[in-house]
C-alpha positions in Angstrom: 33.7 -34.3 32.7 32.1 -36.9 34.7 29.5 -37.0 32.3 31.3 -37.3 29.4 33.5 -40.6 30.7 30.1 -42.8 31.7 28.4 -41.7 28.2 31.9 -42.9 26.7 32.3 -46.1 28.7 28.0 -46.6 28.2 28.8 -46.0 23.7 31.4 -48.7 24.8 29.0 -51.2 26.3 26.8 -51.0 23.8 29.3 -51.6 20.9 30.5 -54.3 22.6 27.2 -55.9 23.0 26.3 -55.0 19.3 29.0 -56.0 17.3 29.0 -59.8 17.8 24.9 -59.3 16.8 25.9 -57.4 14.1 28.4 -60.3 13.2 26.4 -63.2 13.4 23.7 -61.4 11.2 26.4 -60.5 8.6 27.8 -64.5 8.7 24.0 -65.4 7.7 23.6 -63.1 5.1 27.1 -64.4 3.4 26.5 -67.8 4.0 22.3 -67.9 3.2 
């Protein structure tokens, strides 16, 4: 069980340091 809650909060993490990257790659694509 303990497992399963740090892989969740570590998939957290890393979506929350990927989707602004994601973002700003995306806002060049639209505006270039």
């Amino acid at each position: 069980m303990y497992v399963v809650l740090e892989d969740a909060e570590a998939v957290m993490a890393v979506a929350v340091a990927v989707v602004p990257i994601v973002e700003v790659v995306i806002a060049e694509v639209v505006i270039a």
